[in-house]
N, C-alpha and C positions, 0 to 999 in steps of 0.2 A: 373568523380568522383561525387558520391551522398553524402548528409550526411542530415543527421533529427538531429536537435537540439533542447535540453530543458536544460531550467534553472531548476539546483537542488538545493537543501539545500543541501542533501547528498545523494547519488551515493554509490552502490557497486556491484559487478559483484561476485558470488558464484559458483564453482565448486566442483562438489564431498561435500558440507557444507564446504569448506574451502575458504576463501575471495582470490579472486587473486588480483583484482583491485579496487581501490576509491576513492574519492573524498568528497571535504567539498563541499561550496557555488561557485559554476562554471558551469561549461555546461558537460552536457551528449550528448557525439556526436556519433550514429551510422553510420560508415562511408562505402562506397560501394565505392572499387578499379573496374574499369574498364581494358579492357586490352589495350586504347587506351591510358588510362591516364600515364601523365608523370612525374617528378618533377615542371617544370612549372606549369602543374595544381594543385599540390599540394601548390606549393606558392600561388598563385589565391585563391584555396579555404582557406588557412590559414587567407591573408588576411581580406576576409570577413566575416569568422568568429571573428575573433579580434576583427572586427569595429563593428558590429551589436550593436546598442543602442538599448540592452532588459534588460537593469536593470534600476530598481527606481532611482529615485537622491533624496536629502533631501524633497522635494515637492511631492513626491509619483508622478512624471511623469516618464516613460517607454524611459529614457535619456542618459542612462549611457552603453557604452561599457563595458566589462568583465574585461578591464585594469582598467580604470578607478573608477570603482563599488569595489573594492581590489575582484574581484570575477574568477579569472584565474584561477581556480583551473578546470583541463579537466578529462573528463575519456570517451578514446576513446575504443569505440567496435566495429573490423571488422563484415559488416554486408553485406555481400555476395547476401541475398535475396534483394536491392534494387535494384539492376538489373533484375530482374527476368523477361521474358518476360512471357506476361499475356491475350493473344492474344486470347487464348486456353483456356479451361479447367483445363487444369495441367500447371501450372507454369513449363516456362523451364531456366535451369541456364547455359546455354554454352556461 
């Protein structure tokens, strides 16, 4: 399992100009399912995303996990391409 994370203010995902998915002040996760991954690694990576200290605390230091920052708010997007082997020229996705 891959996933690229960014702190957002706001988050939204557009299809066809119609919103399907959003978010306030939380994380933007693009997340890559492998075919090896299982529930275990899904717990694994929930984990570490929870804990990561990437928000400010009163002191403006880079202190604060996503629970504790009141900042939980997620907007995940399956993203297939981080697996992509890249070995080649042309990207392959099998």
């Amino acid at each position: 399992m891959r996933a690229l994370i960014q702190r957002v203010t706001k988050a939204a995902v557009e299809v066809e100009g119609q919103v399907v998915g959003s978010c306030e002040r939380g994380l933007l996760i693009l997340l890559g399912v492998g075919p090896e991954d299982d529930e275990a690694c899904a717990e694994r990576l929930w984990h570490k995303v929870r804990s990561l200290r990437i928000f400010e605390d009163e002191a403006g230091k880079i202190n604060l996990n996503p629970v504790t920052a009141n900042a939980a708010n997620l907007l995940i997007i399956s993203q297939f391409t981080l697996f992509a082997d890249c070995r080649s020229r042309r990207p392959g996705f099998t």
